[in-house]
Gaussian input, Z-matrix of N, CA and C with variables (Angstrom, degrees):
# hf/3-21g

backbone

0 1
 N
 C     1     B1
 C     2     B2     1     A1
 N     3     B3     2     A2     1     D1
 C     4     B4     3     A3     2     D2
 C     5     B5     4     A4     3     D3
 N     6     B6     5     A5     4     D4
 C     7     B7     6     A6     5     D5
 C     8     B8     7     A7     6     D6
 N     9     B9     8     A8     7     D7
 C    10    B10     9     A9     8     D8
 C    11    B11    10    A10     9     D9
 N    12    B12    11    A11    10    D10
 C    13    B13    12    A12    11    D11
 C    14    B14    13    A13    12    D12
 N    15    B15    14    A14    13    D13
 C    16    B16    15    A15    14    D14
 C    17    B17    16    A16    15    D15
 N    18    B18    17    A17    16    D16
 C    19    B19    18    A18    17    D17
 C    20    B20    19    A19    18    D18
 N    21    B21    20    A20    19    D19
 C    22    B22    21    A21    20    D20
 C    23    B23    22    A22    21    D21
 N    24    B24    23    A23    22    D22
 C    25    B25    24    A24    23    D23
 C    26    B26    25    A25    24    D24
 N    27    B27    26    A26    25    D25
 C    28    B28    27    A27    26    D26
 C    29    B29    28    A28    27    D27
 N    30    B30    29    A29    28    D28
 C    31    B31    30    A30    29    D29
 C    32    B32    31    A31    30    D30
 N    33    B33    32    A32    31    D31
 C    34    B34    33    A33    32    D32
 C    35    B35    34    A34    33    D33
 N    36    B36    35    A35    34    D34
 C    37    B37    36    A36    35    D35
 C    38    B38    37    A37    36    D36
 N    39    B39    38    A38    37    D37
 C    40    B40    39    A39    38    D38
 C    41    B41    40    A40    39    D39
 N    42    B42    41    A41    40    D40
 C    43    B43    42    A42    41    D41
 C    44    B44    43    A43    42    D42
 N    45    B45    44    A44    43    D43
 C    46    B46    45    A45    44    D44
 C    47    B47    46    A46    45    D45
 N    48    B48    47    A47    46    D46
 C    49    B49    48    A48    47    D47
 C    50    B50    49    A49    48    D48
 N    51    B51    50    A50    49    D49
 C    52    B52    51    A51    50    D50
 C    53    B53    52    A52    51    D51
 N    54    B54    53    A53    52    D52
 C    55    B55    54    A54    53    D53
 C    56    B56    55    A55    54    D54
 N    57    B57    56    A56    55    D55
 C    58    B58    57    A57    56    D56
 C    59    B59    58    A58    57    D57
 N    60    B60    59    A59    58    D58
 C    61    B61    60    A60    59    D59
 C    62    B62    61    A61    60    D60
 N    63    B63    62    A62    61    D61
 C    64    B64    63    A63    62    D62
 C    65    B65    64    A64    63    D63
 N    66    B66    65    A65    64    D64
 C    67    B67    66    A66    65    D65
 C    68    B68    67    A67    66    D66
 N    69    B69    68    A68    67    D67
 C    70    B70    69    A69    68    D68
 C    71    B71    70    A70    69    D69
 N    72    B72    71    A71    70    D70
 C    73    B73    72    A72    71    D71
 C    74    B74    73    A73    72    D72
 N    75    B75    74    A74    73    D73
 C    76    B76    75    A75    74    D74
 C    77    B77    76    A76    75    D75
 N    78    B78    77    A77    76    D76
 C    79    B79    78    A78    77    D77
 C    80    B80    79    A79    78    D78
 N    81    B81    80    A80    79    D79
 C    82    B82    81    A81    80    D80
 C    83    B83    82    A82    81    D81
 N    84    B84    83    A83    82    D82
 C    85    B85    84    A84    83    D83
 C    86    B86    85    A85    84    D84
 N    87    B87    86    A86    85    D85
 C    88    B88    87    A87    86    D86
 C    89    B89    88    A88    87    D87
 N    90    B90    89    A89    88    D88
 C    91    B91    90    A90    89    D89
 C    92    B92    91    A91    90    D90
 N    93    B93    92    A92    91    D91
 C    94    B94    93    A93    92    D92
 C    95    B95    94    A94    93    D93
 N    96    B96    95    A95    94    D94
 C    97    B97    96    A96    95    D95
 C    98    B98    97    A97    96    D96
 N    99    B99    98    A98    97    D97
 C   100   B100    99    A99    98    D98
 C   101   B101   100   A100    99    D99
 N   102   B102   101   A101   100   D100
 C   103   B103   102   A102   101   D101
 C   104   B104   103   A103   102   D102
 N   105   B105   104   A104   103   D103
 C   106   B106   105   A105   104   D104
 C   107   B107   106   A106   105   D105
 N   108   B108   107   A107   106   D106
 C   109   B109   108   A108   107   D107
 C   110   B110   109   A109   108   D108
 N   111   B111   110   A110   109   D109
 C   112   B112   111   A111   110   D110
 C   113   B113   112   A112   111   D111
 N   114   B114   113   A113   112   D112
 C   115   B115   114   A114   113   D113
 C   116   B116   115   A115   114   D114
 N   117   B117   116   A116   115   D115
 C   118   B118   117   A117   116   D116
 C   119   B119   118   A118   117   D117
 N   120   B120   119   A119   118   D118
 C   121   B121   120   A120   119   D119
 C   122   B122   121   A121   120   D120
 N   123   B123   122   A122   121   D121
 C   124   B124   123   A123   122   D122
 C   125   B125   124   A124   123   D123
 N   126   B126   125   A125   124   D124
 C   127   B127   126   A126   125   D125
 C   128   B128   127   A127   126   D126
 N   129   B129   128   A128   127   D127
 C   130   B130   129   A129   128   D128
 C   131   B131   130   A130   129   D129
 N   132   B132   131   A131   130   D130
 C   133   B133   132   A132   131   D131
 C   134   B134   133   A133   132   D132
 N   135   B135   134   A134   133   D133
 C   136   B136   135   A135   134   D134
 C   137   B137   136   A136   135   D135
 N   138   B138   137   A137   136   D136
 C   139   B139   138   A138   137   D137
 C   140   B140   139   A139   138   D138
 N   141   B141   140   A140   139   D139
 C   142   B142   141   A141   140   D140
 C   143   B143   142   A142   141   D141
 N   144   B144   143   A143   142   D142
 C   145   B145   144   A144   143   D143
 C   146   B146   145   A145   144   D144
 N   147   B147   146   A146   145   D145
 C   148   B148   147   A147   146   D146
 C   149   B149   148   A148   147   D147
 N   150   B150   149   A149   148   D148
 C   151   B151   150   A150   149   D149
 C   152   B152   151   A151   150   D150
 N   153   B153   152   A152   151   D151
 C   154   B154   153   A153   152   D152
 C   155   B155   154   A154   153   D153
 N   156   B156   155   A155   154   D154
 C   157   B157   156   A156   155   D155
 C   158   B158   157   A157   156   D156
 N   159   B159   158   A158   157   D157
 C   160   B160   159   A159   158   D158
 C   161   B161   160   A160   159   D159
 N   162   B162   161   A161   160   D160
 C   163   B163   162   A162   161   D161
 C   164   B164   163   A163   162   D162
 N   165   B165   164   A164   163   D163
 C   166   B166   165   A165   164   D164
 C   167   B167   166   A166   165   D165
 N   168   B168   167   A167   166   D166
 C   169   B169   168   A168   167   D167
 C   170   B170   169   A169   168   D168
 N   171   B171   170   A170   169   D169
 C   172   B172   171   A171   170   D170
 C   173   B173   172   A172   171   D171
 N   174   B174   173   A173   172   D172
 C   175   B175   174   A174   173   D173
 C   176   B176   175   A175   174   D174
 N   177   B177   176   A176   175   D175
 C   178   B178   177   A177   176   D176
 C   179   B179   178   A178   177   D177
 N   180   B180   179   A179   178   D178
 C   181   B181   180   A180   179   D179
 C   182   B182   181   A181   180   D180
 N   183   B183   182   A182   181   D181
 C   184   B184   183   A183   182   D182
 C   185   B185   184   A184   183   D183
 N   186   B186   185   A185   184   D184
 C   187   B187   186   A186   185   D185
 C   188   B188   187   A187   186   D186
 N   189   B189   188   A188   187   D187
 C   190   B190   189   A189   188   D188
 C   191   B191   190   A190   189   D189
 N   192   B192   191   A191   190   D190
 C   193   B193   192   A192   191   D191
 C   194   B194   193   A193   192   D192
 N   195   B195   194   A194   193   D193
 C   196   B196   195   A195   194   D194
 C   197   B197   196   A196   195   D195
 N   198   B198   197   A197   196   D196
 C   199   B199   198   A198   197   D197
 C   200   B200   199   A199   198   D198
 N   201   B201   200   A200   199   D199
 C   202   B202   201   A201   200   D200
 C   203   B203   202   A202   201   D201
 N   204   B204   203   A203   202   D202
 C   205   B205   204   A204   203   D203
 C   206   B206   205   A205   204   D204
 N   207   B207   206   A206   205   D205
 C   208   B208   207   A207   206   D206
 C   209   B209   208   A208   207   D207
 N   210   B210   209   A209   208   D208
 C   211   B211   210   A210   209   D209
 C   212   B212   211   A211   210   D210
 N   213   B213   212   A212   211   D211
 C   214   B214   213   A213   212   D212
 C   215   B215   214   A214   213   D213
 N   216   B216   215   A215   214   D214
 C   217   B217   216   A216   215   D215
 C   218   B218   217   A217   216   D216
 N   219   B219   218   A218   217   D217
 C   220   B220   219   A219   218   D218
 C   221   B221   220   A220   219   D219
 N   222   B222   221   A221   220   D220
 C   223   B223   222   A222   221   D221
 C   224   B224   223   A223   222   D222
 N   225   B225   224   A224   223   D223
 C   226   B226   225   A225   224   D224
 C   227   B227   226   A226   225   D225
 N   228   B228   227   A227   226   D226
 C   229   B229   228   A228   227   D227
 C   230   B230   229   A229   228   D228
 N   231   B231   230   A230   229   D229
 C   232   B232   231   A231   230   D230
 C   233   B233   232   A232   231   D231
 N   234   B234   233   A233   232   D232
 C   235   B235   234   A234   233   D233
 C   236   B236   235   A235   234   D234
 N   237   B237   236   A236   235   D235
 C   238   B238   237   A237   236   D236
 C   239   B239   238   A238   237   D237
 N   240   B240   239   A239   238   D238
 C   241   B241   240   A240   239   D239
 C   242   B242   241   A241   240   D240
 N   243   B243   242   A242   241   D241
 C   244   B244   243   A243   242   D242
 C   245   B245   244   A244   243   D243
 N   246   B246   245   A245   244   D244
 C   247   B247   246   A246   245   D245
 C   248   B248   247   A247   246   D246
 N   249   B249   248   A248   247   D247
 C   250   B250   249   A249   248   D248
 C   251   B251   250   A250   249   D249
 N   252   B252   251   A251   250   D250
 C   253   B253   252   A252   251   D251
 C   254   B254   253   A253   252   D252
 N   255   B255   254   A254   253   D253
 C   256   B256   255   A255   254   D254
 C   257   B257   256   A256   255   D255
 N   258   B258   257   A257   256   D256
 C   259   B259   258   A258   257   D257
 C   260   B260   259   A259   258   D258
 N   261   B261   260   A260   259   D259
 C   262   B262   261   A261   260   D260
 C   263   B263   262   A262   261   D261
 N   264   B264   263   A263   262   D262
 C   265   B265   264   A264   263   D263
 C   266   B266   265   A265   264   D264
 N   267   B267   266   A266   265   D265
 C   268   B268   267   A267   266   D266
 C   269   B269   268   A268   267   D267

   B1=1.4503
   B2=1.5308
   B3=1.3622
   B4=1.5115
   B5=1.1836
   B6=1.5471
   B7=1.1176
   B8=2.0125
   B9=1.2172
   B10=1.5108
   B11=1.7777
   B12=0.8519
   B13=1.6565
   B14=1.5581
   B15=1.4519
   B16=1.4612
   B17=1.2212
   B18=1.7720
   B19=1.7709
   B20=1.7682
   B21=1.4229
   B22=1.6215
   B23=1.4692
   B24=1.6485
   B25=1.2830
   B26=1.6259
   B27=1.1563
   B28=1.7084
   B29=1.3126
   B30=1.2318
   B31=2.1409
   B32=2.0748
   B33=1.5214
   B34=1.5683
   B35=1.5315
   B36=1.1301
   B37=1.6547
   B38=1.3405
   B39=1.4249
   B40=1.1803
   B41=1.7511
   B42=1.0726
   B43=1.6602
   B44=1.4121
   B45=1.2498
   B46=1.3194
   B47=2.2932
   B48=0.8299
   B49=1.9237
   B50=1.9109
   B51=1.3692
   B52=1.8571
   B53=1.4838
   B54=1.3002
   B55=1.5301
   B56=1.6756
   B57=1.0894
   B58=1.5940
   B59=1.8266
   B60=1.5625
   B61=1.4808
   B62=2.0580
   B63=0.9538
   B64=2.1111
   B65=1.2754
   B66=1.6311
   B67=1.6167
   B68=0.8485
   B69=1.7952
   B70=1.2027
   B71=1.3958
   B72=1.6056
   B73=1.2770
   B74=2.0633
   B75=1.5531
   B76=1.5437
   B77=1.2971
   B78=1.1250
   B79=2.2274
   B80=1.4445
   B81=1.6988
   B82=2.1641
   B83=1.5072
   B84=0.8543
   B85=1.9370
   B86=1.1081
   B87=1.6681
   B88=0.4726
   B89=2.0107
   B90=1.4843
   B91=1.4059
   B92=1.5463
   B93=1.3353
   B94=1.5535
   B95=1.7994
   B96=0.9693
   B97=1.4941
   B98=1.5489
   B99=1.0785
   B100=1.5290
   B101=1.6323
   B102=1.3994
   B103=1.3170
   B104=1.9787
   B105=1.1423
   B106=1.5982
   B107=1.4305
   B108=1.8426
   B109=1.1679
   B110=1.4703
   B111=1.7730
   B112=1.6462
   B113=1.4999
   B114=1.2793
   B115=1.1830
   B116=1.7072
   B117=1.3562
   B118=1.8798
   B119=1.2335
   B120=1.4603
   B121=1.4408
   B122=1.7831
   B123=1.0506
   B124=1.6864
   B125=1.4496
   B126=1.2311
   B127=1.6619
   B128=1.6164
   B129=1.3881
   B130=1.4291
   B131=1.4398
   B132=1.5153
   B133=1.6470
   B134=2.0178
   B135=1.5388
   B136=2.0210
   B137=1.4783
   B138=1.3088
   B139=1.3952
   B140=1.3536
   B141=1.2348
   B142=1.6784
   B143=1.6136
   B144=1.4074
   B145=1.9423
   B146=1.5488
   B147=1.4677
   B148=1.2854
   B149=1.5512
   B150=1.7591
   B151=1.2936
   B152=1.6953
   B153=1.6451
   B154=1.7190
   B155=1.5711
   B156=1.6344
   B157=1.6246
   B158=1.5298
   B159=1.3126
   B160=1.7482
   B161=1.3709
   B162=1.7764
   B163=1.4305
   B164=1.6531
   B165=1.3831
   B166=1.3202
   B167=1.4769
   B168=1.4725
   B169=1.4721
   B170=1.2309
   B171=1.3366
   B172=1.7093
   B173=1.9902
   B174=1.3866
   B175=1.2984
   B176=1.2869
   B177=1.3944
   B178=1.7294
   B179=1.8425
   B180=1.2661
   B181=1.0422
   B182=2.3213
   B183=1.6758
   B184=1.0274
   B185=1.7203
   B186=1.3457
   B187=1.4392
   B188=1.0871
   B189=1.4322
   B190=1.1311
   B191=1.7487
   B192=1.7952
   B193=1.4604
   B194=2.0009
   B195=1.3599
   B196=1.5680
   B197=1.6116
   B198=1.5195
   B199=1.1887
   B200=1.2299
   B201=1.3056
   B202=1.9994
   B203=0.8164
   B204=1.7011
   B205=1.2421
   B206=1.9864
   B207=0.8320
   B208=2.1209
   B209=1.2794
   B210=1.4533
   B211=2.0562
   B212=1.5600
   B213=1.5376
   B214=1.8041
   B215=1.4121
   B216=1.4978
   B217=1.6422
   B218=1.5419
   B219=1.3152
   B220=1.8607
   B221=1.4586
   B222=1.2729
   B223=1.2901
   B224=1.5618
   B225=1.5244
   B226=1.3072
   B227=1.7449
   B228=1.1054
   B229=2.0541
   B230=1.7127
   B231=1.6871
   B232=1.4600
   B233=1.6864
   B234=1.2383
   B235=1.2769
   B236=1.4172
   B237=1.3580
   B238=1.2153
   B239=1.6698
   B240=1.3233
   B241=1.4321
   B242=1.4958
   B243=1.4913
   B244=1.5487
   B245=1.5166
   B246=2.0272
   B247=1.4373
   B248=1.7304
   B249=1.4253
   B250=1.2490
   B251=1.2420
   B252=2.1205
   B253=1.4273
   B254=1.2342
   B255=1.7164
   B256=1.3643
   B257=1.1600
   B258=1.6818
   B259=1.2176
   B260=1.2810
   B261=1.3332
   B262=1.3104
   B263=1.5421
   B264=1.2525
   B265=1.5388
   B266=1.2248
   B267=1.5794
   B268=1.5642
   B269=1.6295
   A1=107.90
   A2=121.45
   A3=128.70
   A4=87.40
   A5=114.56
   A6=150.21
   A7=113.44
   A8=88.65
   A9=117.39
   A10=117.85
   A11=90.68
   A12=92.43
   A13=103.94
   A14=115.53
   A15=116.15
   A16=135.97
   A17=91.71
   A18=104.32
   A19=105.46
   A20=114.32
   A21=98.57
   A22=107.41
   A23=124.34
   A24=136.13
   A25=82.03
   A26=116.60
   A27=120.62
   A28=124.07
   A29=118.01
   A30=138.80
   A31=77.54
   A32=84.97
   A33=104.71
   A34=116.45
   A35=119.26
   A36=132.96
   A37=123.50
   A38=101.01
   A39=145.74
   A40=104.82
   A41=117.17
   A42=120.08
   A43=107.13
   A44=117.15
   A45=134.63
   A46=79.80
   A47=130.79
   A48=120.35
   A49=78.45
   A50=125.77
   A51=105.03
   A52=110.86
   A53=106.01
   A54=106.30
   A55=113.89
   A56=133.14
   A57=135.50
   A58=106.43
   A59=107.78
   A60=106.20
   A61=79.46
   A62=96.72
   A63=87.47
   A64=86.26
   A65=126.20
   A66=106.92
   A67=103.11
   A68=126.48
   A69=131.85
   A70=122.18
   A71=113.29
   A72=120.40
   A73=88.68
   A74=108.77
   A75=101.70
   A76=101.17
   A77=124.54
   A78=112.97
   A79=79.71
   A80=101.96
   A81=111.74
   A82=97.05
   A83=143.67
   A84=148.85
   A85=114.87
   A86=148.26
   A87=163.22
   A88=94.05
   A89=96.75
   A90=82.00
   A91=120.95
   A92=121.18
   A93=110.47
   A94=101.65
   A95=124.76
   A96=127.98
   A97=111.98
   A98=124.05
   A99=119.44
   A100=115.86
   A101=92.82
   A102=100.48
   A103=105.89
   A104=100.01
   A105=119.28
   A106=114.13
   A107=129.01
   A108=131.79
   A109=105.95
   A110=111.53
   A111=100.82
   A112=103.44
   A113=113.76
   A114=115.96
   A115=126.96
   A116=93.24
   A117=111.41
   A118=104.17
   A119=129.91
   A120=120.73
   A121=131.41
   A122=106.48
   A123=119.35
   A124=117.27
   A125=103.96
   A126=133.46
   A127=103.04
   A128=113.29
   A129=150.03
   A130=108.82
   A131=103.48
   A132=96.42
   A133=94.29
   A134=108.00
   A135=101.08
   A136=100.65
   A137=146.25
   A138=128.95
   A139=119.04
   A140=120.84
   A141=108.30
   A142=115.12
   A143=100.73
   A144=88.60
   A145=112.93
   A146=124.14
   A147=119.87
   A148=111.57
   A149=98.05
   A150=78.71
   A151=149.80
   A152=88.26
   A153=123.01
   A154=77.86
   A155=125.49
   A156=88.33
   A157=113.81
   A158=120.62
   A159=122.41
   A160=98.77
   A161=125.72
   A162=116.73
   A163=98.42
   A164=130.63
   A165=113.95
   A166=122.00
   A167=105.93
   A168=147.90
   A169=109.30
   A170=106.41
   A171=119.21
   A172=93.99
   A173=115.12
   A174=87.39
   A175=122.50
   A176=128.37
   A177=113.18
   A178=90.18
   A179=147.39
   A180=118.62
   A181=107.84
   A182=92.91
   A183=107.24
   A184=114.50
   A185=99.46
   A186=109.94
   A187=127.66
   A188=148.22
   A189=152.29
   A190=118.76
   A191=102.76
   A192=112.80
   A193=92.68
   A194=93.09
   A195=88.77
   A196=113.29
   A197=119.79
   A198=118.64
   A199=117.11
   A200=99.75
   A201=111.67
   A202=97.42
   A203=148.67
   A204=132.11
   A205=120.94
   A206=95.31
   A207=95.78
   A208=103.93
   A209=126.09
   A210=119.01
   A211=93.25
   A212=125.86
   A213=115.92
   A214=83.17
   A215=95.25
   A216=111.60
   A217=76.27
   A218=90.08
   A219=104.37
   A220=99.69
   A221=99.48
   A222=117.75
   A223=112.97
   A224=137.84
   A225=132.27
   A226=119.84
   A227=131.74
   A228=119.49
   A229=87.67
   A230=80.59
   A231=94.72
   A232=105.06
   A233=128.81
   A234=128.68
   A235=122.09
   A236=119.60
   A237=98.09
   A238=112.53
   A239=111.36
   A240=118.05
   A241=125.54
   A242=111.41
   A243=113.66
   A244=127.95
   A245=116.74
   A246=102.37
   A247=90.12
   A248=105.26
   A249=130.57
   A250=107.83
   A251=114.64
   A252=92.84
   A253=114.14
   A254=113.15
   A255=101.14
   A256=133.92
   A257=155.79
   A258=145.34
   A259=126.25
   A260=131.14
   A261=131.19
   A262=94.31
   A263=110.41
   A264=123.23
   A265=116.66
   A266=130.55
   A267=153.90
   A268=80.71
   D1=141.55
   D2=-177.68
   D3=-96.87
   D4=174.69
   D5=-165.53
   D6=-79.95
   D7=-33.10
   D8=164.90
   D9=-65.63
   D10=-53.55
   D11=178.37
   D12=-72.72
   D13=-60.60
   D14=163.00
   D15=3.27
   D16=-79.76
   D17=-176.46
   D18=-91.54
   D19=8.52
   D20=170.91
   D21=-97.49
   D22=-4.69
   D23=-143.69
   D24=-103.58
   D25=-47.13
   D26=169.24
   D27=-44.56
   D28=-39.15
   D29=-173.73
   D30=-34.22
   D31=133.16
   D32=165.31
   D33=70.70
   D34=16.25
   D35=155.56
   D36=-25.87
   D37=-59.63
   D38=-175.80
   D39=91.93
   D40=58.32
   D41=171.62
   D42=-138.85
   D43=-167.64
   D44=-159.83
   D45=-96.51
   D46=-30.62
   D47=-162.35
   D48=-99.97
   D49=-38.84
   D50=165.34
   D51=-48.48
   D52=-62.16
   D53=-173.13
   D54=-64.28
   D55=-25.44
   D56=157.24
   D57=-46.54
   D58=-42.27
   D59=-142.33
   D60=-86.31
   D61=-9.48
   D62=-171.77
   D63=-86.07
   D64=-43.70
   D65=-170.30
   D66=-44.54
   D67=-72.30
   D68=-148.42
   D69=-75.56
   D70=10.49
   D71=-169.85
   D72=-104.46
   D73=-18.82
   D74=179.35
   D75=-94.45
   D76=17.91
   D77=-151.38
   D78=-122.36
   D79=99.92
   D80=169.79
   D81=-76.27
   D82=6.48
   D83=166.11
   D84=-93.53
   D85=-19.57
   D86=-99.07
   D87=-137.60
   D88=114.89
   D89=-169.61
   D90=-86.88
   D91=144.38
   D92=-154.68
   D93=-103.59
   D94=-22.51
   D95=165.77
   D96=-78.16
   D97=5.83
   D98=178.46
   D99=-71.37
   D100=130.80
   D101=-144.34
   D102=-133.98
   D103=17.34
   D104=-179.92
   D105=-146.01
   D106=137.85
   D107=-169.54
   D108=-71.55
   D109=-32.84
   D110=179.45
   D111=-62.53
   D112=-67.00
   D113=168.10
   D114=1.79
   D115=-70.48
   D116=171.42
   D117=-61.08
   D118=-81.89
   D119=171.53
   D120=-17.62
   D121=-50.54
   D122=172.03
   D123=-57.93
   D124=-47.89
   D125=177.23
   D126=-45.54
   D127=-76.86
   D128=139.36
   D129=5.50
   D130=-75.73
   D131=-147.71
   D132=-100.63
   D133=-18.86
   D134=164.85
   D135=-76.93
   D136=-18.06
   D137=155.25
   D138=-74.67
   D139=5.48
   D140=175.19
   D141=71.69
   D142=18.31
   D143=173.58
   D144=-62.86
   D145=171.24
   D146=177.92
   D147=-65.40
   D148=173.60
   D149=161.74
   D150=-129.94
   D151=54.69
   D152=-171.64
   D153=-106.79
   D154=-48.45
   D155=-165.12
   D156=-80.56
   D157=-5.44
   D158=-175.17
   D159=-75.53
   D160=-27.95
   D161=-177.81
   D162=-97.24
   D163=0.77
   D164=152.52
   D165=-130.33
   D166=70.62
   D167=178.75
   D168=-125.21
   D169=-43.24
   D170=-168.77
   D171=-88.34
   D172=-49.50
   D173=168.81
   D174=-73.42
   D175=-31.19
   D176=-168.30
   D177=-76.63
   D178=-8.60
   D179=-178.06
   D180=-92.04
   D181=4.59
   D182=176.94
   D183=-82.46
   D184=-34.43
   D185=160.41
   D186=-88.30
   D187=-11.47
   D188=161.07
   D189=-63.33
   D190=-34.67
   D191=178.70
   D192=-66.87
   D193=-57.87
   D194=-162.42
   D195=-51.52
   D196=-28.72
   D197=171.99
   D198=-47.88
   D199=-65.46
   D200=172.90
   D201=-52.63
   D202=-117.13
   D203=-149.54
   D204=-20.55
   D205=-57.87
   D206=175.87
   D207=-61.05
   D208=-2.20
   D209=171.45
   D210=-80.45
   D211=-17.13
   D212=-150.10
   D213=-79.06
   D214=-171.74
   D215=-159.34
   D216=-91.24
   D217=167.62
   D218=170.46
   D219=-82.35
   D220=163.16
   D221=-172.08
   D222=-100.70
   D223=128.46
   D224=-179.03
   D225=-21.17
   D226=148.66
   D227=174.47
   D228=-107.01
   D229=127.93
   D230=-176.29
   D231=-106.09
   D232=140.48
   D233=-172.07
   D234=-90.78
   D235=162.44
   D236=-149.21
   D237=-89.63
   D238=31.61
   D239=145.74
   D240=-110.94
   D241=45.87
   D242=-174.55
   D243=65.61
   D244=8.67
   D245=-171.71
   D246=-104.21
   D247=174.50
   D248=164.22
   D249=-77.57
   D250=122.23
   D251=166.26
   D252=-75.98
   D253=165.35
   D254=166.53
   D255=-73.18
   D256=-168.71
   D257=155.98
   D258=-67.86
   D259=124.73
   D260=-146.95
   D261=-97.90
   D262=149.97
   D263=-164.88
   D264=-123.25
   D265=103.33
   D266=-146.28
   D267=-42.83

């Protein structure tokens, strides 16, 4: 999921990153591969958005990273002398 789908998937929250996600769900300029927070910010503040939604841009793009990261694969469980367990077998 991009960052785009993200914060339009939010519209109607009822918060200040809902009310971001309806702008950006009306904003046809609005770039949909944007894929960096400066990026968003810049975007943001030469369109004149307010400026409650530019400080909750920076958090919903704070939640959007954490989303992505928790999609990755899990990571091996390492024990608590540094080994890899092995894969446990049904």
């Amino acid at each position: 999921m991009n960052f785009y789908n993200f914060i339009t998937s939010q519209a109607g929250r009822g918060d200040d990153i809902g009310d971001l996600g309806e702008e950006i769900a009306g904003d046809a300029d609005f770039p949909r591969e944007l894929n960096d927070s400066a990026q968003l910010e810049t975007y943001l503040t030469e369109h004149a958005y307010a400026p409650e939604l530019l400080e909750a841009a920076m958090t919903a793009w704070r939640e959007y990273r954490i989303g992505t990261v928790s999609t990755l694969p899990k990571a091996p469980e390492v024990d608590h002398n540094g080994f890899i367990d092995p894969p446990r077998v049904p």
